[in-house]
C-alpha positions as CSV (number, residue, x, y, z in Angstrom):
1,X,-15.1,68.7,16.9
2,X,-13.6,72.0,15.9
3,X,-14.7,72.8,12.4
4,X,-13.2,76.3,12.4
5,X,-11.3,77.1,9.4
6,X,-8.1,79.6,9.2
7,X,-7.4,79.5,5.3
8,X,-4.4,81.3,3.6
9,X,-5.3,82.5,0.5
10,X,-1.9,83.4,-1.4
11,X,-2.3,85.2,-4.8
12,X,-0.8,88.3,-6.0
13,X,-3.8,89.8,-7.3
14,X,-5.2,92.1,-4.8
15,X,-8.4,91.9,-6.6
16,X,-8.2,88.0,-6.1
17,X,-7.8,88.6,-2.9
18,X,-10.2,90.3,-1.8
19,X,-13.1,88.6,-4.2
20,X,-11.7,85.1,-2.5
21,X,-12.1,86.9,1.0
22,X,-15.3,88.2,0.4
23,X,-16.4,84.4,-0.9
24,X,-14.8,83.1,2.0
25,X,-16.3,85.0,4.9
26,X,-20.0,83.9,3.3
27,X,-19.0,80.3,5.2
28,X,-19.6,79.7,8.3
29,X,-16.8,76.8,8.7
30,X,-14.1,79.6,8.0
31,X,-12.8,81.6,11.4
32,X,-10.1,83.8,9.9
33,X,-8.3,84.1,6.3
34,X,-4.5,85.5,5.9
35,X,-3.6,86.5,2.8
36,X,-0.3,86.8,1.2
37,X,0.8,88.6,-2.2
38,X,3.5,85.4,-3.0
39,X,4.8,82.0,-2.0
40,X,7.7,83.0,0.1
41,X,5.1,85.3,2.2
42,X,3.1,82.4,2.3
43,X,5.9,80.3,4.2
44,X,7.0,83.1,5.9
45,X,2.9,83.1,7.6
46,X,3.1,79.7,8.3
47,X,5.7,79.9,10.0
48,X,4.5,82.3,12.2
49,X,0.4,80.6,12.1
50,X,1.1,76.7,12.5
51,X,-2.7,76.5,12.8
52,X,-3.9,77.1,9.2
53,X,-6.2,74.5,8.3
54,X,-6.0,75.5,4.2
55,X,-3.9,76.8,1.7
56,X,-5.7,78.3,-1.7
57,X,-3.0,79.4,-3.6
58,X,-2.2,81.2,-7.3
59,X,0.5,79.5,-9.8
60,X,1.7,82.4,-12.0
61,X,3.0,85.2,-8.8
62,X,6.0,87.1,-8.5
63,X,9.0,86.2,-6.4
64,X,8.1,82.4,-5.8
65,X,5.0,81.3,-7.8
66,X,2.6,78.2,-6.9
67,X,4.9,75.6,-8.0
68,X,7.5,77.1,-6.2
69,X,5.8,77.1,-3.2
70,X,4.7,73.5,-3.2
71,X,8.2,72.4,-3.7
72,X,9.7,74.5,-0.9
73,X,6.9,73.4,1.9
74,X,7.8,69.9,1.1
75,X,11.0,70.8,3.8
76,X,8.7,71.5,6.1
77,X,7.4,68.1,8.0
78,X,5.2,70.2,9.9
79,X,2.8,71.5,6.8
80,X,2.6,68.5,4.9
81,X,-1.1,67.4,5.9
82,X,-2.6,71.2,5.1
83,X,-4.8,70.8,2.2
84,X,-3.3,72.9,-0.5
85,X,-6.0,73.9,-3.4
86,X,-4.5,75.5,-6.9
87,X,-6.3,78.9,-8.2
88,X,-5.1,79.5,-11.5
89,X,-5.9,80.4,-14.9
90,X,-3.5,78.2,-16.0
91,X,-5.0,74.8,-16.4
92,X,-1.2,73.3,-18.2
93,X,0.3,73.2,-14.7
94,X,-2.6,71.3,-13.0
95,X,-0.6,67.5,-13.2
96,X,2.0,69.5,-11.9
97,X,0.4,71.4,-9.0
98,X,-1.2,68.0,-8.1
99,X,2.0,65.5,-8.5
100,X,3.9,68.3,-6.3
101,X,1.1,67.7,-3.4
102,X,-1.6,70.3,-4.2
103,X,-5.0,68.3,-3.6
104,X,-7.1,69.7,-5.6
105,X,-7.5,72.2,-8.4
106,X,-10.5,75.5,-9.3
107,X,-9.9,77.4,-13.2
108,X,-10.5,81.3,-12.3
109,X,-12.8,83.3,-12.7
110,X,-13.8,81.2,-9.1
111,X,-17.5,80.4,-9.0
112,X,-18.6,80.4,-5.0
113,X,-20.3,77.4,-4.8
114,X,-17.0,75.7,-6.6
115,X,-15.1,77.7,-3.5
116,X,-17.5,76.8,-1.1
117,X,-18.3,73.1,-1.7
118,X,-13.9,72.9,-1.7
119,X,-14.0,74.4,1.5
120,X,-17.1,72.4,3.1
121,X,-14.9,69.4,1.7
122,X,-11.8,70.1,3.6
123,X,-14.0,71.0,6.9
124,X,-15.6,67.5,6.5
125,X,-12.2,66.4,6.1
126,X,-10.4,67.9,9.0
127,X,-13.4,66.9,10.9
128,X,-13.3,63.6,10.5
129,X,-9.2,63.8,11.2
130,X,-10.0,65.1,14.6
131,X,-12.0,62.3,15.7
């Protein structure tokens, strides 16, 4: 049972970034995190990573926002199972995010033990996928 995260964290705030890295790397479950400054750098990384276990992801970026994004992955058979869940500050767009195949939703500023018991949640998951 390989509980080993690799989570993409895609949000064009470079302070987001890092704050959701630093967060990240507290948790034991998560091996690596990529980041990527928009959605079509995000595709463009899983494309190259076919291993990432998560996707945390801004709405409002430049060049192909969060919505965008979970439109144009639904093309791809290959990342439909990876657990996709919506950073934003932008709470009107949650149905959205969700009905496009986001699965499930944290309102910035993130708190770290919202981050952490998402992340525990989606290792329990995968887990139990594995076996």
């Amino acid at each position: 049972m390989n509980e080993a995260l690799k989570i993409l964290s895609v949000d064009d705030d470079f302070i987001n970034l890092k704050l959701i890295s630093s967060m990240l790397k507290k948790n034991d479950k998560v091996e690596s995190i990529i980041e990527a400054k928009n959605g079509l750098e995000a595709i463009d990384i899983l494309t190259k990573n076919p291993n990432i276990s998560d996707i945390l992801l801004d709405i409002k970026m430049p060049v192909m926002d969060g919505i965008e994004f979970l439109d144009t992955i639904q093309s791809y058979s290959q990342f439909k199972n990876i657990p996709i869940v919506i950073l934003t500050t932008d709470e009107t767009r949650k149905s959205e995010a969700l009905d496009k195949g986001a699965c499930d939703f944290l309102v910035k500023p993130i708190r770290e033990a919202e981050l952490t018991k998402k992340i525990d949640k989606i290792a329990q998951l995968q887990a139990e996928n594995q076996n």
